[in-house]
C-alpha angles and dihedrals in degrees: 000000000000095000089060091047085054102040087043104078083054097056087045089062091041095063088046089056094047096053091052088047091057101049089052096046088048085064091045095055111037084072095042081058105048095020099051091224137094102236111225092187091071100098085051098058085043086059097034087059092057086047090053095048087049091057097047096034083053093046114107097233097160083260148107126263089245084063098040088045085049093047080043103057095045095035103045093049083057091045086051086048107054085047080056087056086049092054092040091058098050084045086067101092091054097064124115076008124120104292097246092072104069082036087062092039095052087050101053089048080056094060103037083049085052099054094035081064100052091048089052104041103006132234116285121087123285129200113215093220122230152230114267089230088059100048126084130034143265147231104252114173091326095313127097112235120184104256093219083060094058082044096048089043099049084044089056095047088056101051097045084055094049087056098045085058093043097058096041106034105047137054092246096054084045085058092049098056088041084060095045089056099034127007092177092057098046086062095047090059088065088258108158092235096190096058089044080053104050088045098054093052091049093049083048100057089042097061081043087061096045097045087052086056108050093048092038092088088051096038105035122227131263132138100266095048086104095074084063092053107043091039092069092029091064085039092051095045089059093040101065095023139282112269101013115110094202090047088059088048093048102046098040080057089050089042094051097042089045087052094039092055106030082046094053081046106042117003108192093056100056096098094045094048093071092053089054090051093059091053095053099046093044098049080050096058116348103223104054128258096304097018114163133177103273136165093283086071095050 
């Protein structure tokens, strides 16, 4: 009994984690689905969100912090969108090209993003301050839990649920999943493909900014975080399977509670556990827990 009180409040943050993962990996690969190319510049848009909220959580606007955090939550993921139009614009010449080019594109943009960042806020670690209402921590069944962890879980929950219904319960997330599974088709049906485009990628970048909002207070915030982002987003994607949403969900859970645990345990192991994890799942069926055919084998 006392080993699963112990081991508990670890589970607890791997789920946490999980959930987080997941939302970021959504973002990742709704584009890897329409676009046809796996977007480096992910991590980037994840950090350049947190640096967003930084800057509208730290404005003097006569109001209190609950108010700016709010403006900031709705206002940094459209900042980080309208970058991800940007991208998506200059993306435009690689299409129908050999694959490493918008590979090499995307990872240039990550690196102009990333030093964009450190001209603008420097390079040493921020904090995005919080509500009162969020810090600190509470009493749950006789162990103490962080009470921003319970907040940024229940937020991603939500808005992995807003996007499920999204996809699958309006004409636009029908078209979505129309251009993951058949771009060619999608045109034919007199769908504009370059605006689905350029909204996807914006949708994209802007789950990559919320999701940089809502860890920024766990993780911290400095230019480079986004390679700790994008690294288990593309893990989690193959994981559960390129193209399914729930996959993505399921196997960001199993990644943050494998992390979580191996990393109360050993420490030093709980990076390396999740790649493990990947090998061992992989050799065991090749495309993920809910892996599917999808455009990447055409």
């Amino acid at each position: 009994m006392t080993a699963l009180a112990n081991l508990t409040p670890h589970l607890l943050n791997g789920v946490s984690l999980g959930l987080m993962f997941a939302l970021i990996a959504l973002g990742f690969m709704l584009i890897v689905g329409v676009m046809e190319v796996i977007n480096l510049a992910h991590g980037s848009l994840f950090a350049l969100g947190a640096y967003f909220a930084i800057f509208i959580v730290g404005l003097n606007l006569g109001v209190g912090i609950e108010a700016r955090y709010a403006l900031a939550f709705f206002l940094a993921p459209l900042g980080v969108a309208l970058v991800g139009m940007v991208l998506e614009v200059a993306m435009r010449r690689t299409y129908g090209r050999d694959p490493l080019y918008g590979l090499l594109l995307t990872f240039g943009a990550a690196l102009v993003i990333e030093e964009l960042i450190r001209l603008v806020w420097g390079s040493t670690e921020k904090q995005l301050p919080l509500p009162p209402d969020l810090s600190g921590a509470m009493l749950i069944g006789g162990f103490i839990y962080s009470k921003y962890r319970l907040y940024a879980s229940g937020a991603a929950v939500v808005l992995i649920l807003l996007l499920y219904l999204f996809l699958e319960k309006t004409p636009y997330g029908a078209m979505i999943k129309a251009g993951a599974h058949d771009s060619e088709m999608v045109r034919a049906l007199g769908i504009n493909l370059t605006r689905l485009r350029l909204f996807v990628f914006a949708l994209g970048a802007a789950l990559a900014g919320l999701a940089g909002i809502v860890l920024a207070p766990i993780w911290g915030v400095r230019p480079h975080v986004g390679v700790d982002a994008v690294v288990p987003a593309f893990l989690i994607i193959v994981l559960g399977g390129v193209g399914s949403f729930w996959g993505a969900v399921v196997a960001g859970v199993l990644v943050g509670i494998v992390v979580a645990v191996t990393g109360a345990y050993a420490s030093e192991w709980s990076l390396l556990s999740m790649y493990l994890l990947l090998i061992a799942l992989v050799t065991w069926r090749a495309r993920g827990l809910f892996g599917k055919k999808t455009v990447l084998e055409n």
